[in-house]
C-alpha positions in Angstrom: 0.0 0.0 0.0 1.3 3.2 -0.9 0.3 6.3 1.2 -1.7 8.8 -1.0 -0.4 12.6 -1.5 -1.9 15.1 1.3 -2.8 17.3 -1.6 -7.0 17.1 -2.2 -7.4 15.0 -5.1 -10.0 15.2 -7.9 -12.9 13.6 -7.5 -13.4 11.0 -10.8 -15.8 8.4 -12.0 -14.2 5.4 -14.0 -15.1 1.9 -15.3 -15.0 -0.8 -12.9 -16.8 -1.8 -10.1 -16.7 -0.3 -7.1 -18.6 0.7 -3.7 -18.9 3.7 -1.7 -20.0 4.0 1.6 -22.7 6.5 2.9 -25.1 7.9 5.0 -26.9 10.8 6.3 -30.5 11.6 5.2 -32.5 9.2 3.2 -34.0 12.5 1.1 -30.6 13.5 -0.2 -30.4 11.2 -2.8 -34.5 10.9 -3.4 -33.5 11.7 -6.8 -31.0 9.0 -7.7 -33.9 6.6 -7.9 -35.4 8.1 -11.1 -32.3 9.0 -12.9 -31.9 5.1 -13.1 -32.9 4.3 -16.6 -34.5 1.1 -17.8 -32.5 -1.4 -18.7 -33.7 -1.5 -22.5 -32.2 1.8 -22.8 -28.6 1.0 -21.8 -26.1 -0.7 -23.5 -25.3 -3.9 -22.5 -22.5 -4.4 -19.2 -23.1 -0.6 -19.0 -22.1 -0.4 -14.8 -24.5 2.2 -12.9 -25.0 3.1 -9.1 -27.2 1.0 -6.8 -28.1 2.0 -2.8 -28.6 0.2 -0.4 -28.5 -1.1 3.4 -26.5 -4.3 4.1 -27.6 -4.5 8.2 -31.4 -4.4 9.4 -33.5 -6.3 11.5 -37.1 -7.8 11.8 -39.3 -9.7 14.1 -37.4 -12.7 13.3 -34.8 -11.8 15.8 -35.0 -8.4 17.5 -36.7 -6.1 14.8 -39.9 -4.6 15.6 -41.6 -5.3 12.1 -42.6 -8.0 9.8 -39.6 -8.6 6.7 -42.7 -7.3 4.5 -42.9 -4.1 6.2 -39.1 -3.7 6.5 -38.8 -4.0 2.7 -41.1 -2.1 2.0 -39.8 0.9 4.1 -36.9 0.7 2.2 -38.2 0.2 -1.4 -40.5 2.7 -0.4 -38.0 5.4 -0.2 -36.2 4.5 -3.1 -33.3 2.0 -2.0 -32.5 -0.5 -4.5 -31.1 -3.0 -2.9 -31.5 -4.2 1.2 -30.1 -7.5 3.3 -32.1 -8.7 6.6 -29.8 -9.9 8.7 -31.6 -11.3 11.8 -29.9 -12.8 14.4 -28.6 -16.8 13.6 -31.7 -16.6 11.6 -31.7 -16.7 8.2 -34.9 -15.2 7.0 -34.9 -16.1 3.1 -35.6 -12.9 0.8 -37.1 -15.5 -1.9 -40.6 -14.5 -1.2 -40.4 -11.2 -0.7 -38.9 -10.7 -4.0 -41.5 -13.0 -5.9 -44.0 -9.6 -4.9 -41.6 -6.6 -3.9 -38.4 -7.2 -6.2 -38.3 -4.9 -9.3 -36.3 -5.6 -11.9 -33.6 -2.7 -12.0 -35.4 -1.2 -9.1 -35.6 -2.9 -6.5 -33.7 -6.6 -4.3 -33.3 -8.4 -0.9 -30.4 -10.4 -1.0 -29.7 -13.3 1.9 -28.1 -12.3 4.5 -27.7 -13.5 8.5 -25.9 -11.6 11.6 -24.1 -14.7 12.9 -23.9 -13.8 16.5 -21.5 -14.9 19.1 -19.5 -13.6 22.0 -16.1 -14.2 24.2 -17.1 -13.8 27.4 -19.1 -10.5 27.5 -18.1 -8.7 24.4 -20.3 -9.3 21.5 -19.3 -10.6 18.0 -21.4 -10.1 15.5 -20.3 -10.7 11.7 -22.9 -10.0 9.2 -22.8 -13.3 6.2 -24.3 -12.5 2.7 -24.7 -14.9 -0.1 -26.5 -17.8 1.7 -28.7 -20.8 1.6 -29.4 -21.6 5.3 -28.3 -20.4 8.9 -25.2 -20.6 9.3 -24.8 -21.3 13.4 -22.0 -19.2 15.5 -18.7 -20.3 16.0 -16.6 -19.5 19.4 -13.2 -19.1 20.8 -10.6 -18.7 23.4 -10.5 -15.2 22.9 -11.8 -11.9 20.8 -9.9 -12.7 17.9 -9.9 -16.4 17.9 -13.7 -16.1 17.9 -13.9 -13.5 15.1 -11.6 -15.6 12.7 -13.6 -18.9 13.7 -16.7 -17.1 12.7 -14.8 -15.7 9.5 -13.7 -18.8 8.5 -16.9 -20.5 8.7 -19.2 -18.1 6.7 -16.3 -18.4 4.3 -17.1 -21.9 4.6 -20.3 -21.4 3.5 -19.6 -19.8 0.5 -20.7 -16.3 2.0 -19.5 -12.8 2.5 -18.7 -11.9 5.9 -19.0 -8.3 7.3 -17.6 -7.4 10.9 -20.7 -5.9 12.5 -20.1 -2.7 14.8 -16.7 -3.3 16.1 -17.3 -0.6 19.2 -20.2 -2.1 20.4 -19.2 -3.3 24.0 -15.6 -2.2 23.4 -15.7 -5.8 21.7 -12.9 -5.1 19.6 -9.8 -3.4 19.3 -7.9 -1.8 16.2 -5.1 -4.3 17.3 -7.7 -7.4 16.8 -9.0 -6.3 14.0 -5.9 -6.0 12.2 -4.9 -9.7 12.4 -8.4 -10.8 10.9 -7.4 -12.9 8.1 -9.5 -13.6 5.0 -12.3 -10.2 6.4 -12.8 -7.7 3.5 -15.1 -5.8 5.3 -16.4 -4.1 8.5 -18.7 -1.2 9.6 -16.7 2.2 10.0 -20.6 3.7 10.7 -23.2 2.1 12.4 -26.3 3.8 12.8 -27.1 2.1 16.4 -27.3 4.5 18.5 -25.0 2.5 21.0 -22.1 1.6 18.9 -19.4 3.8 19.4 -18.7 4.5 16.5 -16.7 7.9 17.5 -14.9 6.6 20.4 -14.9 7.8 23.9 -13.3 7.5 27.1 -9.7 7.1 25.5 -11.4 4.2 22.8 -10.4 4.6 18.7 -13.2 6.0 17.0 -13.7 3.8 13.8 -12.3 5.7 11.4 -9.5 5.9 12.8 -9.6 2.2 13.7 -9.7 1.9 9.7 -6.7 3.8 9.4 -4.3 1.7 11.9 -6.1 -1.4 9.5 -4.8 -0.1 6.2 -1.7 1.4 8.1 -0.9 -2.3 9.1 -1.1 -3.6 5.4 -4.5 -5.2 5.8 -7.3 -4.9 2.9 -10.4 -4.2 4.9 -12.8 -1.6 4.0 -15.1 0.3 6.1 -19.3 0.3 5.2 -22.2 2.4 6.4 -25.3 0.6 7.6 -28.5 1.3 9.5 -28.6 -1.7 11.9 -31.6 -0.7 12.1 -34.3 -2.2 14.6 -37.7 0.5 14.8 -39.9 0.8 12.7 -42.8 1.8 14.1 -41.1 4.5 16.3 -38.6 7.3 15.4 -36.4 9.0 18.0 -32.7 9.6 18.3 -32.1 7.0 21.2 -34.1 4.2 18.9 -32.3 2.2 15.8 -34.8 3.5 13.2 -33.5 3.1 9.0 -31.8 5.5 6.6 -28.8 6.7 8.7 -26.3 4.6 6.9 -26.1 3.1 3.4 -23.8 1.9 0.1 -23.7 2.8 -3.3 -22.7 -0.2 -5.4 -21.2 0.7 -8.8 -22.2 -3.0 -11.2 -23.4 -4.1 -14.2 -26.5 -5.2 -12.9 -28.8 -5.2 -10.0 -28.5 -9.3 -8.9 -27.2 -10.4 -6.1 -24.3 -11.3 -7.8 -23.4 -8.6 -9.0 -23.7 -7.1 -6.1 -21.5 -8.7 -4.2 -19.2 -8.9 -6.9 -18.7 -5.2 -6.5 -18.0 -4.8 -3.3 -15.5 -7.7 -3.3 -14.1 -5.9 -5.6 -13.1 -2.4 -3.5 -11.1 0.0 -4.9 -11.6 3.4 -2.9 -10.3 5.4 -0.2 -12.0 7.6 2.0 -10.8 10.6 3.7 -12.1 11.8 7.0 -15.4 13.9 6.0 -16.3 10.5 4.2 -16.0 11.8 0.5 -13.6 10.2 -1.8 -11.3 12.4 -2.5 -8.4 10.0 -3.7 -7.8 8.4 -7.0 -7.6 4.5 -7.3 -5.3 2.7 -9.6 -8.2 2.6 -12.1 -8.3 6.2 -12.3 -12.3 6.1 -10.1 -13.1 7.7 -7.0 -17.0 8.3 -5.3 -19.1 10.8 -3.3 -19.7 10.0 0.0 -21.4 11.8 3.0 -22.0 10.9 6.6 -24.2 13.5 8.6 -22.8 15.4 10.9 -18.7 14.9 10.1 -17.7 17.4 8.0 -13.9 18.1 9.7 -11.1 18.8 7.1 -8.7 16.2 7.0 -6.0 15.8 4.3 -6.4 12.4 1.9 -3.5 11.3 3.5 -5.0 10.3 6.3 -6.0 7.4 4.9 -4.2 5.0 2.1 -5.3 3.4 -0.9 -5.9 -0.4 -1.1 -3.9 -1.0 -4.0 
């Protein structure tokens, strides 16, 4: 890894596949949903922007709604793709799509949140791509258990995701750069008890991130909602569209999809906007509400 210059970089838009992460208001980008044209009118393997949310719950663990109400919130307000990730459950999206899947507009893809622990600190690793529950692992200690659970989903043929790495102190920057095999974890969480800033002498998750990449270590950071309430909205409740993706693929298919963001090639700097150019000459936008400090690119390194 090569550190990037500390001089702002353009912001570009290349070829390849890529992901960004996001979050902040759902209305900001109310508009992205109609510039998607149909896919009659593109050429074909033409790659285009999908959002979505790749950590919610429902009444099948600790959700407060149905799966069909949690879809619909999202496709409602113009998301185009969604995972629910209950807790060991895996709640298959096959049905809801058979009525609520839209060709270009609109996807569940499987997901889970395999859920263990050590001892009292939770460890949660989200698993897409899947065909059944896929049952939690444990170990002698924080990181034996993460890579346990890691190697299993990987098992499985799925994607693993390490859920909310602040949540109980669970884990440390130190632990989390000796996951092997992880491409990705959540740098924003929209919980409301995550962490995700730090406190009380704790890394904040960005810069968690940066002692990652710093170590050599290929992991990149996602925004997700985690969210858990529905029915009621209110800062201290996990309600949906404070964090989300934009996927840059060929298609919208689960796939696809996935294929993207296995395939990262960003960097972020600390306001959350790309602002660094990638060895394929891309970059992305990306806001988070609320962090708009000035921090130079350097901060951060590209994975590549």
């Amino acid at each position: 890894m090569q550190p990037v210059s500390p001089s702002r970089c353009a912001r570009t838009v290349g070829d390849a596949s890529h992901f960004a992460v996001r979050a902040g208001l759902p209305a900001l980008l109310f508009a992205a949903w109609a510039l998607v044209p149909d896919a009659s009118s593109r050429p074909a393997g033409e790659l285009r922007w999908f959002k979505g949310n790749l950590h919610t719950h429902t009444i099948n663990s600790d959700g407060d709604s149905a799966p069909d109400a949690v879809a619909r919130w999202y496709k409602e307000r113009r998301y185009h793709f969604l995972a629910l990730t209950d807790h060991n459950y895996f709640t298959d999206p096959q049905g809801l799509n058979s009525f609520l899947g839209a060709r270009d507009r609109f996807l569940l893809i499987t997901g889970e949140e395999v859920t263990s622990k050590y001892e009292s600190k939770p460890i949660h690793i989200n698993a897409f791509r899947l065909k059944e529950t896929i049952q939690p692992m444990f170990g002698g200690s924080v990181l034996e258990t993460i890579q346990a659970n890691v190697d299993s989903i990987r098992g499985h043929g799925a994607l693993p995701s390490l859920n909310h790495p602040n949540f109980g102190w669970a884990v440390t920057p130190d632990e989390l750069a000796k996951v092997r095999n992880l491409p990705l974890f959540e740098v924003y969480n929209g919980h409301p008890g995550t962490n995700d800033f730090g406190g009380g002498g704790e890394a904040g998750l960005e810069e968690a991130w940066d002692h990652v990449l710093t170590a050599g270590v290929r992991s990149w950071g996602i925004a997700v909602d985690d969210a858990h309430s529905f029915k009621t909205f209110a800062p201290d409740l996990s309600n949906p569209g404070r964090g989300w993706i934009q996927v840059r693929a060929a298609e919208l298919s689960e796939s696809a999809l996935l294929a993207a963001i296995e395939g990262r090639d960003l960097c972020l700097d600390g306001r959350g906007a790309c602002r660094c150019r990638s060895r394929r000459g891309q970059a992305c936008v990306a806001h988070r509400a609320g962090r708009q400090r000035e921090v130079p690119c350097g901060v951060f390194r590209c994975g590549r």
